[in-house]
N, C-alpha and C positions, 0 to 999 in steps of 0.2 A: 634704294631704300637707305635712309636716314640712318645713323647710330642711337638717335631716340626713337625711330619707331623699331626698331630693333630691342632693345632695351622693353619697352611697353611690351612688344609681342612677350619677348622674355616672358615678363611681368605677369602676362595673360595664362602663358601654359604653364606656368609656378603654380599659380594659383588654380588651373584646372589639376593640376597633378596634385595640388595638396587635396584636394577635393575627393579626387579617385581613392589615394593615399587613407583617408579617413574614412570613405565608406571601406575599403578593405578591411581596413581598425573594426570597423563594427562586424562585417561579415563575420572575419574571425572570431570575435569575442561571443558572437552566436555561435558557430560552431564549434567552440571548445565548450561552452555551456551545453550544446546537443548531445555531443561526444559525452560530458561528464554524467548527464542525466543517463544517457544510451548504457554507458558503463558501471554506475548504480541500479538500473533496472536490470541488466544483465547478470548481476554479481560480480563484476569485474574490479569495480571500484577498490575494493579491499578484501583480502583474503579472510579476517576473522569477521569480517560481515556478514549476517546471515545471507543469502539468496530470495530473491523475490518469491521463486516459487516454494519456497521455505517455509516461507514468513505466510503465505498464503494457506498452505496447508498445515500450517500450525495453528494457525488461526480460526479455520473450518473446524481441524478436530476438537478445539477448546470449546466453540459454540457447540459440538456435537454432544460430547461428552456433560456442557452444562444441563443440555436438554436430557439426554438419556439418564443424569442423574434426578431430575426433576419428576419420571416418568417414572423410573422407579420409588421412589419416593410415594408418591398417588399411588402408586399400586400396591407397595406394602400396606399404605394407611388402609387402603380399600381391601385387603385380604385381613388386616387387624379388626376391622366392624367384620367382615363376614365372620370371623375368627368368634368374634364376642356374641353374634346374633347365637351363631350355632350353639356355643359353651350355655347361653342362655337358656334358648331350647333342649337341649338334651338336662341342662341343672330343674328345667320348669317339668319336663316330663318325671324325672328321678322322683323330682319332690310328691310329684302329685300322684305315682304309681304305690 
């Protein structure tokens, strides 16, 4: 074998090794991106961060409590007319006895 096909070979597995080389580059750069989302879902990411399951269950009880405030809301208004029928009726019987 020649000093120039020697050199060429070289040449060949440079260039397949830079190739490996760079999808490695990628591999990793996924996997620290995995690792970083894994570790933001986890709560890991930062300690004054809230926690996922946190944030989940703060969030349920804010919808919970909007609803439950809406609910009473309709129900006082609905106990304020029965409130007014009755005042009406016992004021319509008074007058008319």
């Amino acid at each position: 074998m020649s000093a120039e096909n020697e050199v060429e070979q070289a040449k060949l597995i440079l260039s397949e090794l830079k190739k490996v080389i760079k999808e490695q580059d990628k591999d990793a750069s996924k996997k620290a991106a995995i690792t970083k989302l894994y570790n933001a879902i986890s709560g890991r990411a930062s300690e004054d961060k809230l926690r996922l399951e946190t944030y989940v269950v703060q969030n349920y009880l804010e919808k919970f409590l909007i609803m439950l405030t809406f609910i009473l809301l309709i129900s006082c208004q609905t106990i304020d007319i029965d409130l007014n029928l009755l005042a009406r009726e016992i004021i319509d019987e008074w007058i008319m006895a």
